[in-house]
Backbone bond lengths (Angstrom), bond angles and torsions (degrees), N, CA, C in turn:
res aa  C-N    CA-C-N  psi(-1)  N-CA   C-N-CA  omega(-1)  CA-C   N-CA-C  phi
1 X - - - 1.444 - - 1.528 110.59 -
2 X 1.474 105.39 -19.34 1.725 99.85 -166.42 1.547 99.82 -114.83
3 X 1.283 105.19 25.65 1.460 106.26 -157.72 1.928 96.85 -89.09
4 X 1.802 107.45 -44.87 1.174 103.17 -170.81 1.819 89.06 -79.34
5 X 2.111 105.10 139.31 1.109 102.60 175.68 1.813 98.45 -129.99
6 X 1.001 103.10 174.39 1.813 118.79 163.46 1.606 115.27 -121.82
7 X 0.890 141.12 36.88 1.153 137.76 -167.27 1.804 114.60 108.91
8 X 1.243 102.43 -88.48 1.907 102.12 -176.30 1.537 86.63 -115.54
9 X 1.564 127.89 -15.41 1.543 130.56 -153.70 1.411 108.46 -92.22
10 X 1.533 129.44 97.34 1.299 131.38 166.40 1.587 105.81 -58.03
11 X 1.747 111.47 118.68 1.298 113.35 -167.57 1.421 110.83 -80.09
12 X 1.216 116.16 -16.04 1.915 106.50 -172.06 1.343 99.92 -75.87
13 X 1.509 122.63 -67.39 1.236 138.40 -155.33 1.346 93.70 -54.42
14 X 1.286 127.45 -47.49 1.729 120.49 178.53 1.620 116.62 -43.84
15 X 1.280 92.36 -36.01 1.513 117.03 -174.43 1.496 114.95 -74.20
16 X 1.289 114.79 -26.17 1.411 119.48 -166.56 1.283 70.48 -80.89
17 X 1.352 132.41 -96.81 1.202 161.65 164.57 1.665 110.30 28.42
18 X 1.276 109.74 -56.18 1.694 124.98 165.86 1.836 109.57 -47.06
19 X 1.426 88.99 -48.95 1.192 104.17 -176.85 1.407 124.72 -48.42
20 X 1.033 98.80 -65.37 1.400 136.08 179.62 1.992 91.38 -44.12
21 X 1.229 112.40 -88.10 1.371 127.19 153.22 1.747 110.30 12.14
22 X 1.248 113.87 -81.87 1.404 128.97 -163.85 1.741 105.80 -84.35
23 X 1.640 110.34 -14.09 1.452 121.19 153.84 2.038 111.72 -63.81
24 X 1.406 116.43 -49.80 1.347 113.14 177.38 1.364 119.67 -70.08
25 X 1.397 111.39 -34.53 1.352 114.58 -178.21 2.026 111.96 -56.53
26 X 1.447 93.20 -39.87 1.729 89.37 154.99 1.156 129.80 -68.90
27 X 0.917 123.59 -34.10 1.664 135.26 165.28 1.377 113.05 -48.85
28 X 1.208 116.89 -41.62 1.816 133.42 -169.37 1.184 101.06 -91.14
29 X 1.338 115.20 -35.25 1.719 117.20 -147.95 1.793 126.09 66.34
30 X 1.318 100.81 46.54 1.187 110.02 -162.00 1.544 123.06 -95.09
31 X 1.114 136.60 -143.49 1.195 134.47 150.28 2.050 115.29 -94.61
32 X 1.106 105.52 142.07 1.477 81.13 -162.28 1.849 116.31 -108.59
33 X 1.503 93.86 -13.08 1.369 110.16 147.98 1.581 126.48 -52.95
34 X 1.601 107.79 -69.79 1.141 104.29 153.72 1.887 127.57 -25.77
35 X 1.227 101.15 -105.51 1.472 93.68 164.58 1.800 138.98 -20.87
36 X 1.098 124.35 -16.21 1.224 138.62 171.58 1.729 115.61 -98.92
37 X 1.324 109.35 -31.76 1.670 120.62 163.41 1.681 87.84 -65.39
38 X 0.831 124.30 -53.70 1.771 121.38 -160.50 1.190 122.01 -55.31
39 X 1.543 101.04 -59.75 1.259 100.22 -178.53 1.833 123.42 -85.91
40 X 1.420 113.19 -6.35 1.326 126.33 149.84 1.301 111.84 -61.61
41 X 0.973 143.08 -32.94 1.876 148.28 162.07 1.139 93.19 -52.93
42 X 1.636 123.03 -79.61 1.376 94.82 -148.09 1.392 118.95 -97.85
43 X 1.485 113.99 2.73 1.060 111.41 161.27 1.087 118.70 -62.01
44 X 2.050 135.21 -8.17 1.442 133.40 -169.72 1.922 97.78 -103.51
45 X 1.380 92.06 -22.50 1.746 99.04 173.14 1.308 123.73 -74.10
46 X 1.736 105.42 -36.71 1.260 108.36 168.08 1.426 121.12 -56.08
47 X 1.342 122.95 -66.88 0.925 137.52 -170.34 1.951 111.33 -49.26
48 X 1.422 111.04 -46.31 1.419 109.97 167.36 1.710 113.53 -60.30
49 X 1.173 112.03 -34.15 1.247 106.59 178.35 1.828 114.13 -71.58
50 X 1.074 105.45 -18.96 1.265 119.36 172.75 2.168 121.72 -76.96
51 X 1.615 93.01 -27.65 1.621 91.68 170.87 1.572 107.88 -108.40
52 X 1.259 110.58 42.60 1.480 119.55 178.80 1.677 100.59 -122.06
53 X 1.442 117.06 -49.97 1.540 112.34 -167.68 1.532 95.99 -102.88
């Protein structure tokens, strides 16, 4: 899963992650764009914060 990368950015899990995203935004009733920019952010923040400590 962590195999395909972009730099520090494991590409699936980002991907699940989007996913996941535009899954809550139904849940919320939200915008689902919104929500899918979001959690693609910080899933790319997380992950840098993760090859730092």
């Amino acid at each position: 899963m962590y195999l395909v990368r972009v730099f520090w950015i494991p590409v699936i899990p980002v991907i699940i992650l989007g996913a996941f995203g535009t899954l809550m935004s139904r849940y919320f009733r939200g915008n689902a764009v919104l929500w899918l920019v979001l959690y693609v952010i910080l899933g790319i923040a997380m992950s840098f914060i993760g090859t730092i400590v």
